[in-house]
Every structure is written in structure tokens, then in C-alpha cells.
KOLKOLMI-859946 format. One record per residue (C-alpha): y, x, z. Coordinates in steps of 0.001 Angstrom, whole numbers, padded with zeros to 6 digits, always signed. Example, Ala and Ser with C-alpha at 12.3 -4.5 7.8 and 13.67 -1.06 7.14 Angstrom:
-004500+012300+007800-001060+013670+007140
//
This chain:
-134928-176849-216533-132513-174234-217530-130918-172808-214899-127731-170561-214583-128929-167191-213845-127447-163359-212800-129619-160620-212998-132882-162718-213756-132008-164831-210173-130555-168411-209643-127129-168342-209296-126791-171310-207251-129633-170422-204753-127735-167586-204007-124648-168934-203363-126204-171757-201242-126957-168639-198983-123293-168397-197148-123018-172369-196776-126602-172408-195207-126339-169854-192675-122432-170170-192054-122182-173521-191542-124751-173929-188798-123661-170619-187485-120061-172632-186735-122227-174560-184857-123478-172429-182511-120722-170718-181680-118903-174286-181626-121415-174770-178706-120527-171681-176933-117128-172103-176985-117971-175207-174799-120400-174152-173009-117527-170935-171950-114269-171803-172834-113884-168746-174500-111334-169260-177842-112664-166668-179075-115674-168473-180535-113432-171404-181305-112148-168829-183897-114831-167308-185160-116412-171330-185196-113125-172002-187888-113665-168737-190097-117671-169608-190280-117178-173016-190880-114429-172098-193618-116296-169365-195580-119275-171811-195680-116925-174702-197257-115978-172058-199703-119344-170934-200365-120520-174674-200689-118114-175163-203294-118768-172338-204993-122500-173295-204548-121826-176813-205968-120189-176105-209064-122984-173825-210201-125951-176492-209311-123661-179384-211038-124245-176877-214084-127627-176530-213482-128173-180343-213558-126114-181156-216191-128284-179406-217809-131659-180636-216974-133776-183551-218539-131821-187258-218487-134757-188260-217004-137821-187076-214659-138659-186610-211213-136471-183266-210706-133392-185267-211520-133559-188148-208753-134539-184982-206274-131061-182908-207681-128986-186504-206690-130805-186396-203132-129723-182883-202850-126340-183514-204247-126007-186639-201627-127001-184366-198494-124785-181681-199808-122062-183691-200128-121898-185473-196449-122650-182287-195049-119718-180505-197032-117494-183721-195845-117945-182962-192262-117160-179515-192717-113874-180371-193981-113324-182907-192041-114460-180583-188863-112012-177528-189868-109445-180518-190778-109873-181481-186833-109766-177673-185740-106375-177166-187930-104724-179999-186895-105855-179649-183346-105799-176359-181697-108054-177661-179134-111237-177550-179689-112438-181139-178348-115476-182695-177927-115433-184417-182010-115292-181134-183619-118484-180341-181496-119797-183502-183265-118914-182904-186455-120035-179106-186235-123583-180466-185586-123606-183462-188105-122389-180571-190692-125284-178116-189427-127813-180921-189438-126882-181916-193391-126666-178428-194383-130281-177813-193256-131597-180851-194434-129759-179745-197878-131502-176885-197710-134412-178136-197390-134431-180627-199744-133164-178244-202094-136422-175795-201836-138738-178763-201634-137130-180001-205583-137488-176150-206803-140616-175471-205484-142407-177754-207460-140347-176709-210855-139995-173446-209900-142395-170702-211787-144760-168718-208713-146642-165630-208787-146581-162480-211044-145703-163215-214898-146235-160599-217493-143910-160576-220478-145172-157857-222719-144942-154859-220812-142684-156310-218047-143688-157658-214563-141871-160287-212281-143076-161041-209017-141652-164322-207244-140194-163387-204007-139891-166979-202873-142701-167852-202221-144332-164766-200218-147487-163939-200958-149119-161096-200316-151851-161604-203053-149185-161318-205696-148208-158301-205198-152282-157081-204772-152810-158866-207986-150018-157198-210073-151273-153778-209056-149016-150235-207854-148744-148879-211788-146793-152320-212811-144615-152725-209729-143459-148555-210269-142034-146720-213041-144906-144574-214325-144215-140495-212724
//
């Protein structure tokens, strides 16, 4: 599967980085601001919330690239459409949560639901975004002539061992 890539990295697992920690970040502080009262998380609940959206979107349009490009057919298509389903329902209730907050200054007892709904989808996104690279996904140290890459997603301490210190640093 070709994949849209800066600097040798995934674009869109990158990008999925703001929606995924944003969005149930909202969340939280959605909670506190009923558990205290306090607008002041309200706020900050609206700016996470939004800046995840964004991120999501920006997210989205990369890994509709991405599977554009892969194979008509296979296994790691059906698992892109599950990702692209939980993606989009969790991205809906974001919206449709900040739509609430906008709207409605207070901060009621819905956009509390929604805020977890959204946080819930955009884990289970996550997840099921890993679990379709993982098995697609190259692992361990590759050589390419003279060149080393290590793959830092899947930590293991043996790749690293394996690859050696003179082909991890610049000779002195």
C-alpha cells in the first residue's frame, strides 16, 4: 500500500495525533467542568474539541489518499472502511458537540454525552486504525544499501541491539 509520506513518516498517522489526544482531552475537562462548575474548562473543553475536528479533517483527507490508493480489493481495504466508519461517527459528535456548545453557552448535561460518545469513537478509531497498519505495516530494522531504518512503532528493544551503535551514528 502506498502511503503518503513526509520525511520517510505517514502523513496521516501523524495528523491522527491532535484528533486522538484532543478530542478525548475535551472530554475530560468536559467532566470537570461538571464536576466544578468552573467555565473555565467549558472553554478550554470547546478549543480541544475544535482543534481535534480540525486535525480530524486534516487527518481524513490524507488517509482518503492513502486508500484511494491501495488495492481494490484485500483484507486492508474492508479494515480502512471500518476505520473510516468509526472516524466518521466520532468526528460527527464532535461537531455536533461544539455545535451544542456554540449554540448553547451552557454547558448541559448532552454536550457531556456527546463529549464521551466522541472520546469513545476516537479511541476506538485509533485503535482500529493501528490494529489495520500493524499487520501491513513493515517492523524492525531494514537496511537499504548503506542506510538503516528502525521502526519506532512498534518498540522493541532488540531492534535497536540488532542494528548495532556504528549504523544508528554517523561514523566520528
Amino acid at each position: 500500500m502506498q502511503k503518503t509520506t513526509i520525511a520517510g513518516q505517514p502523513l496521516h498517522t501523524i495528523l491522527m495525533a491532535a484528533p486522538a489526544v484532543l478530542i478525548p482531552f475535551g472530554f475530560i475537562l468536559d467532566a470537570l467542568h461538571s464536576a466544578t462548575g468552573d467555565e473555565d474548562y467549558a472553554k478550554a473543553s470547546y478549543y480541544s474539541m475544535a482543534g481535534g475536528v480540525i486535525g480530524g479533517l486534516a487527518a481524513s483527507a490524507v488517509g482518503v489518499a492513502d486508500y484511494v490508493a491501495e488495492k481494490p480489493e484485500g483484507e486492508a481495504k474492508h479494515e480502512s472502511q471500518l476505520h473510516a466508519v468509526l472516524t466518521g461517527a466520532a468526528m460527527l459528535a464532535s461537531v455536533a458537540n461544539l455545535i451544542l456548545k456554540r449554540s448553547n453557552r451552557q454547558h448541559t448535561t448532552g454536550a457531556l454525552v456527546l463529549s464521551a460518545i466522541a472520546a469513545a469513537g476516537t479511541l476506538a478509531t485509533t485503535v482500529s486504525g493501528k490494529g489495520a497498519n500493524a499487520g501491513h505495516a513493515e517492523a524492525g530494522v531494514h537496511t537499504d544499501d548503506d542506510k538503516v531504518r528502525i521502526d519506532h512503532t512498534n518498540v522493541d528493544v532488540e531492534q535497536y541491539v540488532a542494528a548495532g551503535p556504528s549504523k544508528l551514528h554517523a561514523p566520528q
